[in-house]
N, C-alpha and C positions, 0 to 999 in steps of 0.2 A: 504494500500500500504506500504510495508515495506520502510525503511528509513536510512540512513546514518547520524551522527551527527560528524563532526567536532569537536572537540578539541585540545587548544596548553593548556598542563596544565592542569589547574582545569577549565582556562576558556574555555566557548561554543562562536565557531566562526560563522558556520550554521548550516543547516540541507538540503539535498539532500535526494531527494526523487528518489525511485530507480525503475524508471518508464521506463526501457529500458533492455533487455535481455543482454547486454555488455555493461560497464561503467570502462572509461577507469581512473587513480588516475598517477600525478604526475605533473610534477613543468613546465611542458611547456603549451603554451596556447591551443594548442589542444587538451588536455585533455577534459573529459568530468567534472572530478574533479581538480579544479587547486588547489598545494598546493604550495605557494613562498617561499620555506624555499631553499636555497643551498646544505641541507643534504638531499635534495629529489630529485631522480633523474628526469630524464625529464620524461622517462615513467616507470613510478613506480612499478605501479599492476594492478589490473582487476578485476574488479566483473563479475562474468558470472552467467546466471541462467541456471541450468540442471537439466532437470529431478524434476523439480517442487521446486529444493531447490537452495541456492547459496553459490557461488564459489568462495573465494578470491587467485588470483596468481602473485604471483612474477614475473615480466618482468626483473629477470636479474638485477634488483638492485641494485648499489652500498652497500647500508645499510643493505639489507634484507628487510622483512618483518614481522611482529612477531603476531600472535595469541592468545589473553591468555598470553601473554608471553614466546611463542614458538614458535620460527623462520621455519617459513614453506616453504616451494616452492608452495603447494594448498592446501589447504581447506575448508571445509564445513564450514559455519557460523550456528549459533542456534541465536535467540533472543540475545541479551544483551552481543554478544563475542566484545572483542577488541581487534582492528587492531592496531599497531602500525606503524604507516611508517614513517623512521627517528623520528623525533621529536614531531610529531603530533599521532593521535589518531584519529579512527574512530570507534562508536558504534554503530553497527548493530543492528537496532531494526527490530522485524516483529512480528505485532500482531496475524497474524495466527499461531504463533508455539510457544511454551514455552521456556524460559530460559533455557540453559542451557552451559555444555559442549563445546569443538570443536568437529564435528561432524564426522569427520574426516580428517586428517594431512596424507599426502601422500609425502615421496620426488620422487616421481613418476611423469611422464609429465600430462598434465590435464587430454590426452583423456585415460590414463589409471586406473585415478582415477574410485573406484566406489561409489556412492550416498550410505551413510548408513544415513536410516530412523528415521527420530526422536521418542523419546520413547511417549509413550500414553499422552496425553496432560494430565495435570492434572484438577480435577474439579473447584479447584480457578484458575485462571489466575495468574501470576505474574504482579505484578503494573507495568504500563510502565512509565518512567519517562516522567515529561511535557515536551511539544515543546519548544524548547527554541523561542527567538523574530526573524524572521528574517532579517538577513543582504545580502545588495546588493552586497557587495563583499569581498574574503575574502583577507586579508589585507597580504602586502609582510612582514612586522616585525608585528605583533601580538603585543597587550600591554598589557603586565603584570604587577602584584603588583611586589614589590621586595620581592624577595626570603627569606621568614623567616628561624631563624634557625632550621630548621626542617628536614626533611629527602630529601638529593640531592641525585643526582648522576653525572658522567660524563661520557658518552658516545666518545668512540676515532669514528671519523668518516673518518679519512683519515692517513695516514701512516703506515709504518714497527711496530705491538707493539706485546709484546706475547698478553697481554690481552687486550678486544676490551669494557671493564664496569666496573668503581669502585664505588663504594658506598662509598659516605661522611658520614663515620659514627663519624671521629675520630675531634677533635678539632683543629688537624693541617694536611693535607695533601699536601707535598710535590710533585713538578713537575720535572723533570732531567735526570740526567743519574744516580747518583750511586747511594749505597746500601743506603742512607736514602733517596730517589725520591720513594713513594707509586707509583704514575702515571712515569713511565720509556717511555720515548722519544729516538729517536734514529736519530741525524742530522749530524752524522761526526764528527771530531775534533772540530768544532765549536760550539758543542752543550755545554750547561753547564752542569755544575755536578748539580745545583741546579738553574732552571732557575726561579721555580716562586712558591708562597705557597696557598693554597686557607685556611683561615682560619673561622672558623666558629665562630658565635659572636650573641648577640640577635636580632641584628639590620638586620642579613640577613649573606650571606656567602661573606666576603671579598676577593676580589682577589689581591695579593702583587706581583708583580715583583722583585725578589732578583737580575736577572741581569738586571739591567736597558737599558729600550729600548729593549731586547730580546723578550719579551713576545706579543701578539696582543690581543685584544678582538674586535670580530665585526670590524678588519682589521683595526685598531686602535693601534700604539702602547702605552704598557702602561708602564710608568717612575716610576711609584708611586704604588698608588693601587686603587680601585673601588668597588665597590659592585655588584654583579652578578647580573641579571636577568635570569631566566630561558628560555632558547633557546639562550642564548648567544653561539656563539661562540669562542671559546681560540684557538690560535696557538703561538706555539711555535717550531720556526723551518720547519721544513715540516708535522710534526704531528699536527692535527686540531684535536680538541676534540668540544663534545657539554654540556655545562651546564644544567642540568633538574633537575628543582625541582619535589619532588612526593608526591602524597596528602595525 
């Protein structure tokens, strides 16, 4: 029976078993999949089965949805693809069909997708990863390690910005309005020119508020500074961004 695996991060939440020709993913309780995150809308997306294979689609989204790492409205799943939805992760496993590819990416409505076939299984299998342990529920904040200094990123999930992904590659990245803000916010007259810094360090990624009290984390404001956890949420202003670390 093919299968669905949950992840915030590097950590494994559950596993869903995908025992139903419609399986519906997002953050309200009737879902068939709940995810508690606030970057996940209430109904998110969809697993459908067609035509003997499955079907991941976007319900309209706030965040999108992403494939591989390629923001779709539907597609085809193969063994081992990953779904992104907001902040979380989901890995499609199905031991009937080999690794691979997206099987097809349509920005096309579902019923005009068409099924393209998977290539010839090969004669080794590809290893499936073990079953992670199960849990009874999956939990509204996730608990993470703190975030090493390793590769982040931040995700805007809410507001006016041109760019919607930065990568923390640099040892300081600035938050604000002018030409030295990497991450550019947009809140009126009121916004700062430089509201807050994220600096990276060995102990994890620091977060500093330069305008004091401007800044929130997890709806918090902060005076000082913190250390991130990955799924944090930052706002600043009307722009809400999301902290993710990446493995």
């Amino acid at each position: 029976m093919p299968k669905l695996i949950l992840k915030f991060g590097p950590a494994v939440i559950k596993e869903y078993p995908v025992d139903k020709d419609i399986i519906t993913i997002g953050r309200k309780p009737d879902n068939d999949l709940v995810i508690e995150h606030q970057a996940v809308s209430g109904h998110h997306a969809r697993l459908l089965k067609q035509a003997g294979m499955y079907m991941i689609e976007d319900l309209s989204s706030t965040n999108g949805t992403f494939v591989n790492g390629k923001k779709i409205l539907n597609a085809y799943l193969r063994s081992g693809n990953e779904v992104l939805v907001a902040t979380h992760t989901l890995v499609f496993i199905d031991d009937a069909q080999p690794a691979g590819e997206v099987a097809a990416v349509s920005e096309q409505s579902v019923a005009a997708a068409v099924p393209t076939p998977p290539p010839p299984r090969p004669s080794v299998p590809p290893p499936v990863p073990p079953a992670p342990a199960a849990r009874t529920s999956v939990p509204a904040e996730p608990v993470t390690a703190v975030a090493g200094a390793g590769k982040a990123l931040i995700r805007i999930v809410e507001g006016i910005v041109d760019i919607t992904e930065f990568k923390l590659t640099g040892s300081l990245t600035y938050i604000g309005t002018n030409e030295q803000a990497v991450i550019k916010i947009k809140g009126g007259l009121f916004a700062p020119p430089l509201a807050a810094a994220i600096i990276k360090r060995p102990e994890g990624f620091l977060f500093k508020a330069i305008k004091e009290g401007y800044p929130k984390v997890n709806g918090k404001t902060v005076k000082d500074e913190q250390i991130l956890a990955s799924g944090d949420m930052i706002e600043c202003g009307s722009t809400k961004m999301t902290f993710m670390e990446k493995e």
